[in-house]
DOGU-11843 format. One line per field, with one value per residue (C-alpha): residue number from 0; residue in three letters; y negated, x negated, z. Coordinates in pm, 1 decimal, always signed. Each point is the difference from the previous one (the first is absolute). Layout:
residues N
seq [NUM  ...]
type [ALA  ...]
py [Y  ...]
px [X  ...]
pz [Z  ...]
end
This chain:
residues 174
seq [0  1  2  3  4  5  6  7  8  9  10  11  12  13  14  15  16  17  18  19  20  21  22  23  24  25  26  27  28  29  30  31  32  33  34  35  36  37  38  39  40  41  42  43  44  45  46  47  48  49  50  51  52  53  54  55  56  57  58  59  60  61  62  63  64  65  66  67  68  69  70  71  72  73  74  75  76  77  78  79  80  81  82  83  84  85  86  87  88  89  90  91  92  93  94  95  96  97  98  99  100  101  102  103  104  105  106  107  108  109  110  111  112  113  114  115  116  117  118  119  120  121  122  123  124  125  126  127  128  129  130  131  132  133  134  135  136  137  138  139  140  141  142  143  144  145  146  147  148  149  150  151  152  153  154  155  156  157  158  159  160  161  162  163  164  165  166  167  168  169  170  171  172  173]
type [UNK  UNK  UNK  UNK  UNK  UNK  UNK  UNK  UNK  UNK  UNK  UNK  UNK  UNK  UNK  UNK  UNK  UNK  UNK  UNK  UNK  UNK  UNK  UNK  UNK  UNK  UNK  UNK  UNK  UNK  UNK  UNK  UNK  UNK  UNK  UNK  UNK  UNK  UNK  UNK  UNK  UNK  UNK  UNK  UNK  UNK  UNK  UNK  UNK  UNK  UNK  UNK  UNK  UNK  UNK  UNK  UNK  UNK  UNK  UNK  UNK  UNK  UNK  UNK  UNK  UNK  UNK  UNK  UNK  UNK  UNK  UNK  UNK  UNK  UNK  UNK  UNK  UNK  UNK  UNK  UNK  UNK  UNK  UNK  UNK  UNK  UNK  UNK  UNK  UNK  UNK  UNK  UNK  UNK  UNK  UNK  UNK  UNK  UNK  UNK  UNK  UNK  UNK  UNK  UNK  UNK  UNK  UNK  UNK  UNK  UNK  UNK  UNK  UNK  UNK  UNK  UNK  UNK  UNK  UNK  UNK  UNK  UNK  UNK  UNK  UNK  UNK  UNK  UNK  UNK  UNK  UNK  UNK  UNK  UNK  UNK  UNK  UNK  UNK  UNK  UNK  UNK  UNK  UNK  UNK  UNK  UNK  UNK  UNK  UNK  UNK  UNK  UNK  UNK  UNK  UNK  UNK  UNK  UNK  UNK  UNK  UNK  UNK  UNK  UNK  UNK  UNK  UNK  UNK  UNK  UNK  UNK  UNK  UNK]
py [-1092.9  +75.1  -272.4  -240.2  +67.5  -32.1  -357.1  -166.3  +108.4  -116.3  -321.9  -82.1  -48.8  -226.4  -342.9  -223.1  -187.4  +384.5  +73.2  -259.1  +6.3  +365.5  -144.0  -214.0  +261.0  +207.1  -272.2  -121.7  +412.8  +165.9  -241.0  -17.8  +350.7  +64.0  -288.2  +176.2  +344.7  -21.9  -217.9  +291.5  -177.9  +112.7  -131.9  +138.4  -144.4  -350.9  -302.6  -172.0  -345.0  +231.9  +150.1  -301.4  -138.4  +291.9  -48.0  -301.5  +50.6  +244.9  -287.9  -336.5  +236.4  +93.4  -337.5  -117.7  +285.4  -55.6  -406.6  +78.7  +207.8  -223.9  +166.8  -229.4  +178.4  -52.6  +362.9  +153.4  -69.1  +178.4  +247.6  +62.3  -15.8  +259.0  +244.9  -98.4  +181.9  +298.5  +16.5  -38.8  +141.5  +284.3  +107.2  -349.2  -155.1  -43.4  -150.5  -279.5  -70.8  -48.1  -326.7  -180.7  -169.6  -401.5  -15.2  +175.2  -180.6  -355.3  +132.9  -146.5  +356.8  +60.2  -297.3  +31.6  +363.9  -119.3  -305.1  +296.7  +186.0  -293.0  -107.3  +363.0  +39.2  -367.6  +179.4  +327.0  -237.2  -189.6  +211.6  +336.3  +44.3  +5.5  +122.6  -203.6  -238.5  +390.2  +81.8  -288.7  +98.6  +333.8  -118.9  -240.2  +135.6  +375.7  +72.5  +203.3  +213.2  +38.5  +140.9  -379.9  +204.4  +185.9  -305.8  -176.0  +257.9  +32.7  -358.6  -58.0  +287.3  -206.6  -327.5  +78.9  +211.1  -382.6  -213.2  +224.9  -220.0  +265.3  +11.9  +174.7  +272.3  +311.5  +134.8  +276.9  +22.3  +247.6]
px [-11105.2  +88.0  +307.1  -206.7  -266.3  +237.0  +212.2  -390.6  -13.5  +344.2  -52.8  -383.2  +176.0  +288.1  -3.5  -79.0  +341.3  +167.6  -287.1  +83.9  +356.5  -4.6  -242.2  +252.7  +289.3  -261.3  +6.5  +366.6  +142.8  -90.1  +161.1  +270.5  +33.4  -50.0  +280.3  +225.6  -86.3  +196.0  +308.2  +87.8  +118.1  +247.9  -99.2  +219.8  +285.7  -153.5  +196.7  -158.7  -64.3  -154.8  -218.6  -97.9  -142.9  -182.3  -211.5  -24.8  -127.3  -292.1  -38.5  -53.1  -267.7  -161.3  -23.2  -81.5  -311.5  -90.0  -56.9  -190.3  -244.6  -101.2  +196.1  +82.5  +151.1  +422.8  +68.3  -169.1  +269.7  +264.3  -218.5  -76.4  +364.3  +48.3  -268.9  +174.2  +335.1  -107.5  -147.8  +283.7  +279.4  -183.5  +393.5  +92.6  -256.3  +196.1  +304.1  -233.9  -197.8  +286.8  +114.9  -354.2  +179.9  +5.8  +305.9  -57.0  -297.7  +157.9  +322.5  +16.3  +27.7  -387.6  -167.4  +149.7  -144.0  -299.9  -75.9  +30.1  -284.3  -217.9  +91.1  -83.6  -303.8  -102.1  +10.2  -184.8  -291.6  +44.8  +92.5  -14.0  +359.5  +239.4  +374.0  +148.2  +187.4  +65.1  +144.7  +220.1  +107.6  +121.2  +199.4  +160.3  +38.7  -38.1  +134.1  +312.9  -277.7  -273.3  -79.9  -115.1  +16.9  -324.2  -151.2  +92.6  -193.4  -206.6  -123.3  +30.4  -276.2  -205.9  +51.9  -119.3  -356.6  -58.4  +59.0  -252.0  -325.5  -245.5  -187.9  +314.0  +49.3  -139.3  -326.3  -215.4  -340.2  -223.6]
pz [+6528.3  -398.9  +67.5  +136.6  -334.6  -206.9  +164.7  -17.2  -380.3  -52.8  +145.7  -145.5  -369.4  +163.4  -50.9  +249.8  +62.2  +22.1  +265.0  +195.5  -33.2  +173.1  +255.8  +128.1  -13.2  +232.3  +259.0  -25.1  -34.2  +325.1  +264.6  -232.3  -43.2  +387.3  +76.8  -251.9  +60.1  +401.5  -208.8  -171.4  -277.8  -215.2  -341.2  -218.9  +149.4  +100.0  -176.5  -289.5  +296.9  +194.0  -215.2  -191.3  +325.4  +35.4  -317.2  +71.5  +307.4  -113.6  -248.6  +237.7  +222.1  -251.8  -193.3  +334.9  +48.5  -392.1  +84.2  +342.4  -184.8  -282.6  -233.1  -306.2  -232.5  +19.7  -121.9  +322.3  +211.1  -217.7  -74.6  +363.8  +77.9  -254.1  +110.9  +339.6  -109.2  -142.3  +312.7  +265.4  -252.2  -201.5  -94.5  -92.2  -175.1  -306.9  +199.6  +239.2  -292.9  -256.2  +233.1  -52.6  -298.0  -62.6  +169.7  +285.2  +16.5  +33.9  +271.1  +266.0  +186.7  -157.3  +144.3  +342.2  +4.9  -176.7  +275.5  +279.1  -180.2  +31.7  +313.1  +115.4  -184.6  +111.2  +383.5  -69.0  -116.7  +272.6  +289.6  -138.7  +36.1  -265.9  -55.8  +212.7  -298.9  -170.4  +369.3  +1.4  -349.7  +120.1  +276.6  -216.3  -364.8  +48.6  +334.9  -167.7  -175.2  +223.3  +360.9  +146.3  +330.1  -91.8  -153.2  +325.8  +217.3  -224.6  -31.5  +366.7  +46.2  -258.5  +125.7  +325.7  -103.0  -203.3  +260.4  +251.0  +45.2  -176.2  +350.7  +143.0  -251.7  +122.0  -236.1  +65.9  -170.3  +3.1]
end
């Protein structure tokens, strides 16, 4: 309760692009996190490719979320993407951040990741689904340092639940 007194205080003397900036990173972070969570990811050993598209993955979905929002400040997005890291890598915030530089900003490597984000964020808005670009990435990119295996099951679980009609998912109510 004293944590959550203490985040509102925090964030009532923010400014308004940084509010909105970790507003996005709270809608693009948890499927990201959940997606990355059953990779089991080993960070510290990913190559600099790899993790370049990573950022700029977090960076095209959250560009992506900033836009569908109204959002019209540019910053937001890198801020979100940002708040986004020292989310998903609390041990390598430094490291993830450290490659949002100009040049890693104009690779090649960074805009495919970053075009994955938005195409993924682009389908949670539409569908409610997501991850699937971010999936694709993993089999591809990553698959020497992540468990696609669990990602696979993993996504096949969720894949099916979406595609139920909502009429045949079982709910009780009391």
């Amino acid at each position: 309760m004293l944590r959550k007194l203490i985040n509102k205080v925090k964030r009532f003397g923010e400014p308004e692009h940084v509010r909105q900036a970790r507003m996005v990173a709270e809608i693009v972070s948890p499927p990201t996190a959940l997606t990355l969570s059953f990779a089991e990811l080993d960070y510290a050993s990913l190559p600099s490719f790899v993790s370049k598209k990573l950022v700029g993955y977090l960076f095209g979905k959250a560009s992506c979320i900033a836009a569908n929002i109204g959002v019209k400040d540019a910053t937001v997005p890198l801020g979100a993407t940002v708040f986004s890291i020292g989310t998903l890598f609390p041990t390598r915030v430094e490291f993830f951040c450290g490659l949002l530089d100009n040049e890693t900003l104009a690779s090649d490597v960074f805009r495919a990741g970053a075009q994955a984000g938005d195409d993924d964020a682009r389908s949670m808005m539409r569908q409610g689904t997501g991850d699937r670009a971010l999936l694709t990435m993993l089999a591809k990119d990553f698959a020497g340092f992540c468990n696609y295996r669990e990602v696979a099951d993993y996504t096949e679980k969720v894949g099916r639940l979406h595609s139920q009609k909502p009429s045949s998912i079982a709910t009780k109510r009391d």
